[in-house]
C-alpha positions as CSV (number, residue, x, y, z in Angstrom):
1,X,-32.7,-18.7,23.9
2,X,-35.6,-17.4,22.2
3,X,-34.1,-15.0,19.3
4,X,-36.0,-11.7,18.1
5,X,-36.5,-11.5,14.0
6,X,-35.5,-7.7,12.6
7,X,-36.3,-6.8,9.3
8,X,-33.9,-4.3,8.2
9,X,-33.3,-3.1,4.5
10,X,-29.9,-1.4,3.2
11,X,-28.4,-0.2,-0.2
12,X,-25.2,-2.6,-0.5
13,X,-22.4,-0.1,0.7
14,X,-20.0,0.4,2.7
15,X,-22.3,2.1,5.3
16,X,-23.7,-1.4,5.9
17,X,-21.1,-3.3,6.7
18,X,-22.1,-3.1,10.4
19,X,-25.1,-4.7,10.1
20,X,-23.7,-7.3,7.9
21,X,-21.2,-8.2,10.2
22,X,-22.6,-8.3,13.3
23,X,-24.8,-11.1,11.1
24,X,-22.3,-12.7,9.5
25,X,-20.1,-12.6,13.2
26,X,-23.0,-13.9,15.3
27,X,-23.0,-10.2,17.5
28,X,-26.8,-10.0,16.8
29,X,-27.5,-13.5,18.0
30,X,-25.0,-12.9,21.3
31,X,-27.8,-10.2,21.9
32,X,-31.0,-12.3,20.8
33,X,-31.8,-10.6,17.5
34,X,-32.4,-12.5,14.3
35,X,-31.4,-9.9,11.7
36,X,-32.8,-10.6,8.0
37,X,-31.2,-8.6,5.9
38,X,-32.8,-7.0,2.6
39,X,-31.1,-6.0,-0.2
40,X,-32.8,-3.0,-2.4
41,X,-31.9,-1.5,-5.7
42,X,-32.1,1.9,-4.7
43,X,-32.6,4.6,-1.8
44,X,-36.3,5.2,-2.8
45,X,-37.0,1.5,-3.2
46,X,-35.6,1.2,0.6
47,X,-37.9,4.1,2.0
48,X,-41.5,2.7,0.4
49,X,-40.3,-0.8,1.8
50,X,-39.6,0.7,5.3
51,X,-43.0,3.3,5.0
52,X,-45.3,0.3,4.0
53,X,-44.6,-1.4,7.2
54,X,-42.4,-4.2,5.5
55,X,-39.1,-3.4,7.4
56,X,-38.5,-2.8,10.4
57,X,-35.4,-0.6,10.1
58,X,-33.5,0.5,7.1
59,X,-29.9,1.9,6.3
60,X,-30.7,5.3,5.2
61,X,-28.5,8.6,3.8
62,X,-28.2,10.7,6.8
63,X,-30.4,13.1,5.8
64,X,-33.2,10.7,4.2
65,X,-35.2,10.6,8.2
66,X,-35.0,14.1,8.5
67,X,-36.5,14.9,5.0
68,X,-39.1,11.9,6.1
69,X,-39.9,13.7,9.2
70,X,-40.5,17.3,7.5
71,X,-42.1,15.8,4.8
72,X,-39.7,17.1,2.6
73,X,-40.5,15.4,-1.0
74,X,-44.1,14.7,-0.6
75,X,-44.0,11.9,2.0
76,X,-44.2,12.4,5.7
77,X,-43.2,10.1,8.6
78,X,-41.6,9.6,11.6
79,X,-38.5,8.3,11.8
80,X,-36.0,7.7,14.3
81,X,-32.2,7.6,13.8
82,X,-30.6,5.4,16.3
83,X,-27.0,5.1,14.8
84,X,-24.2,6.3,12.4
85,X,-23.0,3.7,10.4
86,X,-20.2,5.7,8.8
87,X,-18.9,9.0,8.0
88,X,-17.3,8.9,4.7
89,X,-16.3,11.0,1.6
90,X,-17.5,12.4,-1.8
91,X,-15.7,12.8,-5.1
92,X,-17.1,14.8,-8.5
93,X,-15.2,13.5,-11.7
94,X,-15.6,16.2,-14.5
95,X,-15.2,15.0,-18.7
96,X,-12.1,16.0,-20.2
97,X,-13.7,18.6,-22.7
98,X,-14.8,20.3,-19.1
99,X,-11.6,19.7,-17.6
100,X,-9.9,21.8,-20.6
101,X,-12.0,24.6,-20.0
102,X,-11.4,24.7,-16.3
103,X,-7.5,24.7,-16.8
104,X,-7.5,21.7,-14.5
105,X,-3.4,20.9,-15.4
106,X,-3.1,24.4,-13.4
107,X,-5.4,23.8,-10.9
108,X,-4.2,23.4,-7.0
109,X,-7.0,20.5,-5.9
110,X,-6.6,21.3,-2.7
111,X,-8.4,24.4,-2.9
112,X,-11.7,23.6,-3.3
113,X,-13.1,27.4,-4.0
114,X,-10.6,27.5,-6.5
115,X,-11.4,24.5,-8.3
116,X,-15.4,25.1,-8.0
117,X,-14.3,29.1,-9.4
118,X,-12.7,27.5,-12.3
119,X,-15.8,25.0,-13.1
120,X,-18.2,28.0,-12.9
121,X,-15.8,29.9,-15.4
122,X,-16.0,27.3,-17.7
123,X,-19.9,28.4,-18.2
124,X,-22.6,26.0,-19.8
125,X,-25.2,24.1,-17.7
126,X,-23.6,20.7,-16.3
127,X,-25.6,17.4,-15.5
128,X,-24.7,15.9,-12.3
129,X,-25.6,12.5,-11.3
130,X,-26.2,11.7,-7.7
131,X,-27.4,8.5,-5.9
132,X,-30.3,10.2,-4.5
133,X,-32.1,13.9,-4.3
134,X,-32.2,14.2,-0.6
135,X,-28.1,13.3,0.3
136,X,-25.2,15.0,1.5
137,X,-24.4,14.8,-2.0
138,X,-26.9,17.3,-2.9
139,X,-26.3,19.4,-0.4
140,X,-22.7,19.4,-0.5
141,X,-22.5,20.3,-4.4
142,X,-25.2,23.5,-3.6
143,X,-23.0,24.6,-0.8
144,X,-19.8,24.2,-2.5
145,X,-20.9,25.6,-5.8
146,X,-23.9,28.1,-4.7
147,X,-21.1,29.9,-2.6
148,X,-19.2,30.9,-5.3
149,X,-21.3,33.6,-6.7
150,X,-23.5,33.4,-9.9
151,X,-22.7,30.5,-12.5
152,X,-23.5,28.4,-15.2
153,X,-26.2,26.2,-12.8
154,X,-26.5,22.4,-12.8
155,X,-29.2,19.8,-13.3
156,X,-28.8,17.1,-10.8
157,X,-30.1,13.7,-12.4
158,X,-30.9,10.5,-9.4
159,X,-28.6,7.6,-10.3
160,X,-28.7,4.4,-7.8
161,X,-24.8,3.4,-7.4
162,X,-25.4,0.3,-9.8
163,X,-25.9,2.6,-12.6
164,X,-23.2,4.7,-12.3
165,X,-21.5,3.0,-15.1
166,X,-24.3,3.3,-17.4
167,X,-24.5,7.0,-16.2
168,X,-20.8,7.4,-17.8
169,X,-21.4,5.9,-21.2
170,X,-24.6,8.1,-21.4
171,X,-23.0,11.2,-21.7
172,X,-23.2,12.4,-17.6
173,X,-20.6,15.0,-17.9
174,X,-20.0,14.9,-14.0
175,X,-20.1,12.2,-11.6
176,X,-20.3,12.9,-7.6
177,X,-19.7,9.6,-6.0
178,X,-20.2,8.6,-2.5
179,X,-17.8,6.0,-1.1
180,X,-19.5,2.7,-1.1
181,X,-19.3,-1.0,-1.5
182,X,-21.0,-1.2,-4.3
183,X,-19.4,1.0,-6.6
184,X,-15.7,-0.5,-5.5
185,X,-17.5,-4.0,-6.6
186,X,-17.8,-2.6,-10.4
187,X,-15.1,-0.4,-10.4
188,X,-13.3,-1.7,-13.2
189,X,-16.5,-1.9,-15.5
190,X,-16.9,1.6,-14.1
191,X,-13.4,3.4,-14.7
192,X,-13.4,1.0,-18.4
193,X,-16.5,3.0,-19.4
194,X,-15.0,6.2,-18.1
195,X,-11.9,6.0,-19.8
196,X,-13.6,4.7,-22.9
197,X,-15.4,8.0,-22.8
198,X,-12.5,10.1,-22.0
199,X,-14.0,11.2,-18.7
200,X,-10.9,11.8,-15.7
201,X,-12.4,10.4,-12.4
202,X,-10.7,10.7,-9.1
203,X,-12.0,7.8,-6.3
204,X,-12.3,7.6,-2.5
205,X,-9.7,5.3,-2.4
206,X,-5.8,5.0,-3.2
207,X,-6.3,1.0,-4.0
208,X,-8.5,2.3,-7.1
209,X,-5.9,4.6,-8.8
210,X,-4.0,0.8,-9.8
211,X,-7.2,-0.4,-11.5
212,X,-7.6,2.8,-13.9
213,X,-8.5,5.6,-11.7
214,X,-7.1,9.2,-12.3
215,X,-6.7,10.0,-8.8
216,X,-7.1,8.3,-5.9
217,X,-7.7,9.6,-2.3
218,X,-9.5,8.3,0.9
219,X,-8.4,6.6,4.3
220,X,-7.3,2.9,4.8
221,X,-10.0,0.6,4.0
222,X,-9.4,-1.8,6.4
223,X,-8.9,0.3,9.5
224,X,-12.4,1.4,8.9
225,X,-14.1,-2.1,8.9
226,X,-12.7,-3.2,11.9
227,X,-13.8,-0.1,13.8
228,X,-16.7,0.2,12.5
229,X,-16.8,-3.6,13.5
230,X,-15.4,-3.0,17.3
231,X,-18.0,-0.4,18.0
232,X,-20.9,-2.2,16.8
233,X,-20.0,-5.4,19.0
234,X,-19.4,-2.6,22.0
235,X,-23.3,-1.7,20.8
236,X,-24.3,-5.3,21.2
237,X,-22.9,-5.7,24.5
238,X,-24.2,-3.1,26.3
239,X,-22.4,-0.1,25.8
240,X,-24.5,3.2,25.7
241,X,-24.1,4.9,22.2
242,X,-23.3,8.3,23.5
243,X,-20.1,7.1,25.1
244,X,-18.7,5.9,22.1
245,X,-16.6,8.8,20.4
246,X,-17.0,9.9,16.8
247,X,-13.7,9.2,14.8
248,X,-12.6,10.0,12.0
249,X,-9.9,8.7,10.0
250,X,-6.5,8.8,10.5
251,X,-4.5,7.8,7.9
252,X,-4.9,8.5,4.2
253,X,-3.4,7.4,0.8
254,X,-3.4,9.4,-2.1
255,X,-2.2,8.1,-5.4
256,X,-2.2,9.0,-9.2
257,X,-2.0,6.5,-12.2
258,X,0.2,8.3,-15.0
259,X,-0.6,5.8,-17.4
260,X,-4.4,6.8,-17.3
261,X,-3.4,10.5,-17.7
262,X,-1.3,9.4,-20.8
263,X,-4.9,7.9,-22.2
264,X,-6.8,11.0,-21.3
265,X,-4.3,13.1,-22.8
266,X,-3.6,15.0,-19.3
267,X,-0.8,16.4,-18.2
268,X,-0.7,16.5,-14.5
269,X,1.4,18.9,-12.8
270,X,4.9,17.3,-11.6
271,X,4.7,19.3,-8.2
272,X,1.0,17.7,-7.7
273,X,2.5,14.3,-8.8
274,X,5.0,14.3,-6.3
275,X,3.0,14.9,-3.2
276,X,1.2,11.2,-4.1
277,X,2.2,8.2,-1.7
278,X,2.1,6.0,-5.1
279,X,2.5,6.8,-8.9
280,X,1.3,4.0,-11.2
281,X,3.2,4.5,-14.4
């Protein structure tokens, strides 16, 4: 059988896992399609490719087709969204010098306007770095922190996920990180750097707390793949998109590493400590 050849372009994350395995697991040729797969360096990089006619289809950040449909940042085109890869989570990791200003020890982290309160309190301008100007990261960290009445304001700085690290060692004095493949790749260059520059970070997942990080939070890694897996095969095979639900996880794992506190000089809370599923000590 005759296969079709799809260009697509993606970011090397965990959003594309989907496409890579319905590759790598022959459910695109079961259906006829030839997917060739192409890796780019960034989220702009990925939009000119798919503007300039050279792919076909991209993985984008959710809100990158809507911002190229309203022309939103100079460019306009249109741009259909035929599927959610994922739905995953965000995490802002603040320098210890900040941290000490917020009284982040005293801090309940579950609070969120409580801890975005406290970081407007601690007054001065911050630099954020995010993976891309038009994101859910953007617009998360404007809701979160533009809600909270007037404050110190923040400069947001673009930072493609493979130079995150280099981000840290610059002097970034705030990191909000999107859970993706890429970053878990070089997390321990990435947590070395931040510890070397004394900067606490807390990561999506509960695996990371045992290779340096802080605190670490998100849902089971696996259970993720191999739905994101089942559905797309379910895609591939016929099933009509809007019957299949929208999940989201289940279980999650939070853990702290004490023996990264100890290096950072932090003393966490021993009532916050206890409510982890794993202490690293």
């Amino acid at each position: 059988m005759s296969q079709v050849a799809l260009d697509i372009g993606f970011v090397p994350l965990l959003d594309a896992a989907p496409l890579v395995i319905a590759r790598e697991l022959g459910f695109a040729a079961e259906e006829g399609l030839e997917l060739r797969l192409h890796r780019e360096p960034s989220w702009s990089a990925l939009r000119d490719r798919l503007l300039w006619g050279s792919l076909q289809a991209a993985h984008m950040l959710a809100p990158m087709p809507v911002a190229l449909t309203a022309g939103i940042g100079g460019v306009r085109a249109a741009v259909d969204a035929l599927l959610v890869l994922s739905v995953n989570g965000d995490m802002i990791g603040v320098r210890p010098e900040l941290a000490a200003r917020m009284g982040a020890s005293e801090l309940d982290f579950l609070d969120a306007s409580a801890v975005g309160r406290a970081l407007v309190a601690a007054g001065g301008a911050l630099r954020i770095g995010v993976p891309f100007p038009v994101s859910m990261h953007v617009e998360l960290l404007h809701y979160w922190l533009g809600g909270l009445g007037e404050g110190p304001g923040f400069e947001l700085r673009t930072v493609p996920p493979p130079r995150m690290a280099e981000a840290v060692a610059s002097g970034a004095e705030a990191l909000l990180v999107g859970a993706n493949a890429r970053l878990f790749s070089y997390r321990r260059e990435l947590l070395e750097r931040a510890l070397a520059t004394r900067l606490p970070t807390v990561c999506e997942w509960g695996s990371m707390a045992r290779d340096g990080c802080l605190l670490g939070y998100g849902p089971d890694r696996e259970a993720l793949y191999r739905n994101a897996a089942t559905k797309l095969a379910r895609l591939f095979r016929g099933a009509v998109p809007a019957d299949l639900p929208i999940e989201q996880p289940a279980l999650f794992t939070f853990a702290v590493n004490l023996r990264t506190a100890r290096t950072l000089g932090l003393e966490l809370p021993p009532a916050f400590v206890a409510r982890a599923d794993e202490v690293i000590e």
